[in-house]
PDB file as gemmi writes it, atoms N, CA and C in Angstrom:
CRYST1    1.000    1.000    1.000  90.00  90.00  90.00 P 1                      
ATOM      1  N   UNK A   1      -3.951 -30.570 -21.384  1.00  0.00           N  
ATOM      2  CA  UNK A   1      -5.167 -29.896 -20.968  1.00  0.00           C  
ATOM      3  C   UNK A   1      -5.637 -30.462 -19.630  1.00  0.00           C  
ATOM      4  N   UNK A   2      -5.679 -32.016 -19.444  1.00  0.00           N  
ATOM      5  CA  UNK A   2      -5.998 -32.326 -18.455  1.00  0.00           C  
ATOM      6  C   UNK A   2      -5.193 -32.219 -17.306  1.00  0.00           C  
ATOM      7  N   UNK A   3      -3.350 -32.038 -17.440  1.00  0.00           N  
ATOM      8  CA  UNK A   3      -2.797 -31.112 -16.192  1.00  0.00           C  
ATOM      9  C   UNK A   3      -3.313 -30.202 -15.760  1.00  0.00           C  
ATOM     10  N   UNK A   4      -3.747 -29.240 -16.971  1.00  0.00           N  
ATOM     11  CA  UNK A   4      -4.051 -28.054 -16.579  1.00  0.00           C  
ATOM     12  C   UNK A   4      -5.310 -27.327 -15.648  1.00  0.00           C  
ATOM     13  N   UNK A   5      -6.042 -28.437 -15.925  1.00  0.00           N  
ATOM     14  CA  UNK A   5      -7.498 -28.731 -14.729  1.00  0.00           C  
ATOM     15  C   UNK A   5      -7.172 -28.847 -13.854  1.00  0.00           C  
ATOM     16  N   UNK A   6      -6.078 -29.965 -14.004  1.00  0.00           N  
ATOM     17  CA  UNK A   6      -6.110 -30.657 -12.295  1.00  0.00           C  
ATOM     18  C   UNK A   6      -5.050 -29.649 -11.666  1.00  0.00           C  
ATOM     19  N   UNK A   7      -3.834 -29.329 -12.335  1.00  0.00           N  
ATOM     20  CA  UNK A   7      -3.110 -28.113 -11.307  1.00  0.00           C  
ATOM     21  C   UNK A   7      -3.980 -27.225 -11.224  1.00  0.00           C  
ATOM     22  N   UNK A   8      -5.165 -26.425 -11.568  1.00  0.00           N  
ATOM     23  CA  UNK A   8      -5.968 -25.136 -11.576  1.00  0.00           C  
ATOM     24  C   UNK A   8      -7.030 -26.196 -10.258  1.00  0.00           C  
ATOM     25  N   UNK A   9      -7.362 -26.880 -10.035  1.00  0.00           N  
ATOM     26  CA  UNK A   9      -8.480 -27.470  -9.184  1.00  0.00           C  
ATOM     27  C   UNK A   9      -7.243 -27.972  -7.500  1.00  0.00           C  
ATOM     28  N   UNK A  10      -6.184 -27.936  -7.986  1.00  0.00           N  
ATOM     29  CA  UNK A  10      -5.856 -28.517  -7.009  1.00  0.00           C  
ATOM     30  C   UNK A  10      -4.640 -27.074  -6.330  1.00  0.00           C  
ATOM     31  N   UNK A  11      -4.748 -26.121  -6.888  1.00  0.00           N  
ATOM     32  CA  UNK A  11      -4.281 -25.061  -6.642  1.00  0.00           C  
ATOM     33  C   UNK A  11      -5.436 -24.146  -6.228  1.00  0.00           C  
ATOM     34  N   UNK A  12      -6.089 -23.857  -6.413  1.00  0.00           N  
ATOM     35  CA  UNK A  12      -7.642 -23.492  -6.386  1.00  0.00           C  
ATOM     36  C   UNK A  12      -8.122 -23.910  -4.565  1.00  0.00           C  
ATOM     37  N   UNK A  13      -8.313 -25.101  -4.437  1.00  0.00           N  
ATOM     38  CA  UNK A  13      -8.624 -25.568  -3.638  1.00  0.00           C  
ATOM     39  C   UNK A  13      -7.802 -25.883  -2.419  1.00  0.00           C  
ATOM     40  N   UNK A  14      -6.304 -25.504  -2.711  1.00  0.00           N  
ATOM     41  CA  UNK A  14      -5.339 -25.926  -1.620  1.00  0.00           C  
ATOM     42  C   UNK A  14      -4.854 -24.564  -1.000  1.00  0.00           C  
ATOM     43  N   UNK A  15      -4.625 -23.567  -1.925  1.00  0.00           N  
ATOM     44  CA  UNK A  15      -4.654 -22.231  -1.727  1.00  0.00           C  
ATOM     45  C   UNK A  15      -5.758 -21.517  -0.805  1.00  0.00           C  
ATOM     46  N   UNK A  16      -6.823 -21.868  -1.262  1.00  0.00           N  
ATOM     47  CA  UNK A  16      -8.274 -21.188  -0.648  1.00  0.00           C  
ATOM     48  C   UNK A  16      -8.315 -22.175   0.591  1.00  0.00           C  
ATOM     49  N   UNK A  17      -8.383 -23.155   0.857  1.00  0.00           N  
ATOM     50  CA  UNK A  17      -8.265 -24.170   2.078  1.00  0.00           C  
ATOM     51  C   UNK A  17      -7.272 -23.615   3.016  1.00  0.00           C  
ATOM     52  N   UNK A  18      -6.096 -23.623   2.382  1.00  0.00           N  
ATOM     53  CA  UNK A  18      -5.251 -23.643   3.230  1.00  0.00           C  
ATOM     54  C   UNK A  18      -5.228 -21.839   3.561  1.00  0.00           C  
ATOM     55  N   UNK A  19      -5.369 -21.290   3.112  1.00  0.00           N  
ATOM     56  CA  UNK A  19      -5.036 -19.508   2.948  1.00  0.00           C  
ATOM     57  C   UNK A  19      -6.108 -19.304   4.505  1.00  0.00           C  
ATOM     58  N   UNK A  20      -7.745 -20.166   3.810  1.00  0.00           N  
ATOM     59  CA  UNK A  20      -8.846 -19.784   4.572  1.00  0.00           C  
ATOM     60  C   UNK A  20      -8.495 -20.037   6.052  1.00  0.00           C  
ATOM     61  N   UNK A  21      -7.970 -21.428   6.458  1.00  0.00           N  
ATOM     62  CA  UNK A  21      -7.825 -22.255   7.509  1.00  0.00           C  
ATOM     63  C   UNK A  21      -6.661 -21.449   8.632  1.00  0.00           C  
ATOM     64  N   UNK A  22      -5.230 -20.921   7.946  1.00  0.00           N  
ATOM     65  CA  UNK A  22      -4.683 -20.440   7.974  1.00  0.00           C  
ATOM     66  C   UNK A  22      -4.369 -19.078   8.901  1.00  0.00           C  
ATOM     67  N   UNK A  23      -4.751 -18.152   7.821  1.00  0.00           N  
ATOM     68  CA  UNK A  23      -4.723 -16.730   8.356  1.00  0.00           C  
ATOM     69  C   UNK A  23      -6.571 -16.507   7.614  1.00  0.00           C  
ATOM     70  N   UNK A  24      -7.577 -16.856   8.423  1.00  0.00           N  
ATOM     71  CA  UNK A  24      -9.201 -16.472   7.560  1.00  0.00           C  
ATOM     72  C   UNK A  24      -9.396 -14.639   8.072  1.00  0.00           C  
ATOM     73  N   UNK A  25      -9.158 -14.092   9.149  1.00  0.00           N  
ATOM     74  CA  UNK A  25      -9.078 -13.031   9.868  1.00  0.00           C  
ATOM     75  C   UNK A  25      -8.346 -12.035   9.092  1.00  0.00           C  
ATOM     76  N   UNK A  26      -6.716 -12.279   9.038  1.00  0.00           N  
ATOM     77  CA  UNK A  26      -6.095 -11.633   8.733  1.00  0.00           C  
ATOM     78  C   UNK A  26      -6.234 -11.272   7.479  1.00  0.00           C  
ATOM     79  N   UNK A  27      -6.262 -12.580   6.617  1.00  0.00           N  
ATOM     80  CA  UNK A  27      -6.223 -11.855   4.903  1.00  0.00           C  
ATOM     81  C   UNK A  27      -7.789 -11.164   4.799  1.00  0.00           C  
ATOM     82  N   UNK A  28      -8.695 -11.423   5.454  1.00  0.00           N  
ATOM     83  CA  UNK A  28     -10.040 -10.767   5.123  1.00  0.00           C  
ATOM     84  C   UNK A  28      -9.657  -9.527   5.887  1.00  0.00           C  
ATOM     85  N   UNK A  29      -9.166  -9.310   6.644  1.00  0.00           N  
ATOM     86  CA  UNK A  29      -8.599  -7.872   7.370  1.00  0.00           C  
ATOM     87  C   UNK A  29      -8.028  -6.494   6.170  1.00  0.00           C  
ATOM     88  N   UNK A  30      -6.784  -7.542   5.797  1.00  0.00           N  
ATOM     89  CA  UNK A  30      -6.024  -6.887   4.519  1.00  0.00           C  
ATOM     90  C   UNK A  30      -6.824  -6.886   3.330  1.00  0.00           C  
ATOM     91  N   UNK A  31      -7.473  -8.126   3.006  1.00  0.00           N  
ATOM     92  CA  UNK A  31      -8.147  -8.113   1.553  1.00  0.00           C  
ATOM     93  C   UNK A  31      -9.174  -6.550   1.734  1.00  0.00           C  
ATOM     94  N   UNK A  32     -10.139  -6.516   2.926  1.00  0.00           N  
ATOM     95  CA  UNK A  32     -11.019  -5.291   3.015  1.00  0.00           C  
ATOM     96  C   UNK A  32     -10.393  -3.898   3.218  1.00  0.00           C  
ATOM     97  N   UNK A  33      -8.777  -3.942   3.594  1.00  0.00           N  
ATOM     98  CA  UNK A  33      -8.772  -2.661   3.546  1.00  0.00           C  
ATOM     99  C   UNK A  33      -8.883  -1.423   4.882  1.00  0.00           C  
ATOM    100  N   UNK A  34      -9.149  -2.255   6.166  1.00  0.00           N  
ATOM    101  CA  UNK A  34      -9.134  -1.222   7.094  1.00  0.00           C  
ATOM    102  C   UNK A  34      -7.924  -0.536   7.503  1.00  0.00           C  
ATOM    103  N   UNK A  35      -6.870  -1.551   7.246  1.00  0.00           N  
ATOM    104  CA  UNK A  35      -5.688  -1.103   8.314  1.00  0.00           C  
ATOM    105  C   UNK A  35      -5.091   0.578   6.433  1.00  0.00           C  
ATOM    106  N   UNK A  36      -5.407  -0.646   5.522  1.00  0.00           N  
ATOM    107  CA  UNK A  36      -4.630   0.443   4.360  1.00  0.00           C  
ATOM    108  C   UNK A  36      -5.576   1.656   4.357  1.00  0.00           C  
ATOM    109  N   UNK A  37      -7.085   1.478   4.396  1.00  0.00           N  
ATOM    110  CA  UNK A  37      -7.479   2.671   4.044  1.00  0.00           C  
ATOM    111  C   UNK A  37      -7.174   4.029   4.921  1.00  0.00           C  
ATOM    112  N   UNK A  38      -6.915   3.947   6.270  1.00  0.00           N  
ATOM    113  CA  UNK A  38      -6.324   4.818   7.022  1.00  0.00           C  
ATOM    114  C   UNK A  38      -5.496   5.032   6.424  1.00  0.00           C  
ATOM    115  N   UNK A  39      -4.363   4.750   6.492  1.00  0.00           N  
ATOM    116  CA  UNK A  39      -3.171   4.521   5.971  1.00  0.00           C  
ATOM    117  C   UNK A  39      -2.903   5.857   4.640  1.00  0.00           C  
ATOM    118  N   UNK A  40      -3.744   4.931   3.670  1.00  0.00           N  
ATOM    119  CA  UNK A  40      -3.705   5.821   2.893  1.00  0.00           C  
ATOM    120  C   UNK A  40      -4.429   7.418   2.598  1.00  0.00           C  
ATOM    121  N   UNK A  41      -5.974   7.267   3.418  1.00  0.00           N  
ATOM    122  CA  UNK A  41      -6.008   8.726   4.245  1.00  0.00           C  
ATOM    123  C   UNK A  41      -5.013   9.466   4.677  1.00  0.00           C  
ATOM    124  N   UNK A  42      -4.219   8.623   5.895  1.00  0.00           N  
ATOM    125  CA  UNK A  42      -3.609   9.993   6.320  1.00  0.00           C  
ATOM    126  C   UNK A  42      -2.424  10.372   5.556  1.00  0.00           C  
ATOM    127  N   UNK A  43      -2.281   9.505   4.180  1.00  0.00           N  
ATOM    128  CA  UNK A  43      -0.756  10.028   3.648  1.00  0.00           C  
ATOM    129  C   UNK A  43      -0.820  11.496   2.981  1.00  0.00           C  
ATOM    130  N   UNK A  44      -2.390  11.533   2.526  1.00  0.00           N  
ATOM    131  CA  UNK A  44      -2.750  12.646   1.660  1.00  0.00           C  
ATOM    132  C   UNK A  44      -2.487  13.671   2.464  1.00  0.00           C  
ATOM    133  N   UNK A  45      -3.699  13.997   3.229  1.00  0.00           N  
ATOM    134  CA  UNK A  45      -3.532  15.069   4.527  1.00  0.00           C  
ATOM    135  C   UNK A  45      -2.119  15.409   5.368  1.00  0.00           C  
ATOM    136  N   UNK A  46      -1.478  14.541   5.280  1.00  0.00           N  
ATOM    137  CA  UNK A  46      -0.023  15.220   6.319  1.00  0.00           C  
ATOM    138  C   UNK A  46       0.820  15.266   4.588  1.00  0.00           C  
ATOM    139  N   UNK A  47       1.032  14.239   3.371  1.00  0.00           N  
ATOM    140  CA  UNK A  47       1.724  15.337   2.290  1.00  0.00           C  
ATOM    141  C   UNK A  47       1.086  16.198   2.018  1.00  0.00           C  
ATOM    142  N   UNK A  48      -0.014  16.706   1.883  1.00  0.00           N  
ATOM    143  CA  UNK A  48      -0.364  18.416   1.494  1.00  0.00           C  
ATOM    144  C   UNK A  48      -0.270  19.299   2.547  1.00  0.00           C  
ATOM    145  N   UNK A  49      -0.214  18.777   3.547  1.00  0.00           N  
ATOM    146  CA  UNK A  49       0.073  19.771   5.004  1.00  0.00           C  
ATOM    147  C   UNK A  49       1.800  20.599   4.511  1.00  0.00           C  
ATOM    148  N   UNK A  50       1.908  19.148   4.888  1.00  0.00           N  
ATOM    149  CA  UNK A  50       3.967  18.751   4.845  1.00  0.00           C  
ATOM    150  C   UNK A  50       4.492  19.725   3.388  1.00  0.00           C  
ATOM    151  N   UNK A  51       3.548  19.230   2.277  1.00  0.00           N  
ATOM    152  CA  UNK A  51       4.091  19.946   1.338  1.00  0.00           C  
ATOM    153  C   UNK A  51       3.920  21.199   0.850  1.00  0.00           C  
ATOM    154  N   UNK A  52       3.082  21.865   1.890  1.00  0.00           N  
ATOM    155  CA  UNK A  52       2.772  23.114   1.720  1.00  0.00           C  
ATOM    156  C   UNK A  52       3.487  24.425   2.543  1.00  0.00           C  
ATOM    157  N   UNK A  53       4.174  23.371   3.732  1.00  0.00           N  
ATOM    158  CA  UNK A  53       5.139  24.167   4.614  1.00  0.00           C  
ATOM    159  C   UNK A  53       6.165  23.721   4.359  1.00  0.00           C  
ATOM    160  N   UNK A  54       6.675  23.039   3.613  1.00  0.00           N  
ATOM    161  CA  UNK A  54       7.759  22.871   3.214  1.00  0.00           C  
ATOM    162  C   UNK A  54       8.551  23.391   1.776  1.00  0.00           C  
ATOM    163  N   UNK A  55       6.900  23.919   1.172  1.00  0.00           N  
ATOM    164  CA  UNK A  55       7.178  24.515  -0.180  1.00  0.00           C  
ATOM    165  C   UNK A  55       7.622  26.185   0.045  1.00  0.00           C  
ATOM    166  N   UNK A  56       7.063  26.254   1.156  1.00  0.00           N  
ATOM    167  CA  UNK A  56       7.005  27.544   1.544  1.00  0.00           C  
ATOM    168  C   UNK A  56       8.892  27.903   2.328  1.00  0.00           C  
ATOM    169  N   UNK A  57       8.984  26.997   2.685  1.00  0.00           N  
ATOM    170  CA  UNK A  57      10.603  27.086   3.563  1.00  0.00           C  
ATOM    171  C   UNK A  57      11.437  26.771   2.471  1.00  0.00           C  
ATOM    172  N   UNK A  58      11.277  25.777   1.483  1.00  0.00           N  
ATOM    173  CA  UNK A  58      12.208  25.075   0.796  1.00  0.00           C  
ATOM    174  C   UNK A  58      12.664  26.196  -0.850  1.00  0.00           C  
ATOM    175  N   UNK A  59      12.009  26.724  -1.365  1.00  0.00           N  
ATOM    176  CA  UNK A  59      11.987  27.910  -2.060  1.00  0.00           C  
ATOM    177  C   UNK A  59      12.996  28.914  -1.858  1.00  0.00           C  
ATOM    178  N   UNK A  60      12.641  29.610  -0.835  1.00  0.00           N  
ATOM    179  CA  UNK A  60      13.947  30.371  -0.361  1.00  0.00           C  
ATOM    180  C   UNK A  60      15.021  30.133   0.087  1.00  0.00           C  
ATOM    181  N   UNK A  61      15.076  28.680   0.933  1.00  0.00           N  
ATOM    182  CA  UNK A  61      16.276  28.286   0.941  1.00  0.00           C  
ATOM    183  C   UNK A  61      16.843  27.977  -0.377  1.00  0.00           C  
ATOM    184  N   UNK A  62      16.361  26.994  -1.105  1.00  0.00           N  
ATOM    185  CA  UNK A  62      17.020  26.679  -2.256  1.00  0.00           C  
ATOM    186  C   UNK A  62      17.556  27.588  -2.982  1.00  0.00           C  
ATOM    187  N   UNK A  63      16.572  28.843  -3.451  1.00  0.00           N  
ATOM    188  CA  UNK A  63      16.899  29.977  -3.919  1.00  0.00           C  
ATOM    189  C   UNK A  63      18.107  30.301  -3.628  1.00  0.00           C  
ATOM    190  N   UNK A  64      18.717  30.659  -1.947  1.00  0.00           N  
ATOM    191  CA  UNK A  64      19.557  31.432  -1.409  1.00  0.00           C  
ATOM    192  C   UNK A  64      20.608  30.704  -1.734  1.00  0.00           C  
ATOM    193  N   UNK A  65      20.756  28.889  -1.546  1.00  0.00           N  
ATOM    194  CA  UNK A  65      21.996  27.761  -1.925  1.00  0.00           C  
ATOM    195  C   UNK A  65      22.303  27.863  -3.024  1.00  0.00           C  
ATOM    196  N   UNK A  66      21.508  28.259  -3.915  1.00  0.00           N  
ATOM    197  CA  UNK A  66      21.819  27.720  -5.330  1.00  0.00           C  
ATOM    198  C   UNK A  66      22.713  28.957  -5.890  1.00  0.00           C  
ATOM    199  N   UNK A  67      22.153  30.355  -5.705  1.00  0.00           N  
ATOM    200  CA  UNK A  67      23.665  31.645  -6.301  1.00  0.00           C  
ATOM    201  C   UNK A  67      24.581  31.758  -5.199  1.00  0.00           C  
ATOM    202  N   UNK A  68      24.336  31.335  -4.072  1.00  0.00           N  
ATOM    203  CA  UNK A  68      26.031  30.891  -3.236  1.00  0.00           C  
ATOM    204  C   UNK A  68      26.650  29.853  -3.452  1.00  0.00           C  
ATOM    205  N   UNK A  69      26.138  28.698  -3.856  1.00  0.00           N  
ATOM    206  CA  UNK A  69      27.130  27.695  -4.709  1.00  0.00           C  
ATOM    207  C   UNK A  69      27.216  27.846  -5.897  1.00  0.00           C  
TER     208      UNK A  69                                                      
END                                                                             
């Protein structure tokens, strides 16, 4: 039990020290989310774009490949 303090206090504290000291900018950059939340905005908007002109092309082609092969 008493490893288990001291690895949790000394992991705790060497992690967050060192993480903070480290990269403090960057992981608070990533931890908040600016660079992903774009990111993941624009995946929606260009796949429903993408998949809506592509549903539209990909249909008839497939259609036409599939009783000629």
């Amino acid at each position: 039990m008493k490893r288990l303090v001291l690895l949790l206090s000394c992991l705790l504290t060497g992690a967050c020290g060192v993480t903070t000291q480290e990269h403090p900018v960057p992981l608070v950059t990533s931890s908040d989310g600016p660079a992903t939340t774009p990111t993941v905005t624009q995946r929606p908007d260009p796949t429903s774009s993408a998949t809506s002109s592509s549903a539209d092309s990909s249909p008839p082609t497939t259609t036409a490949v599939t009783p000629s092969t």
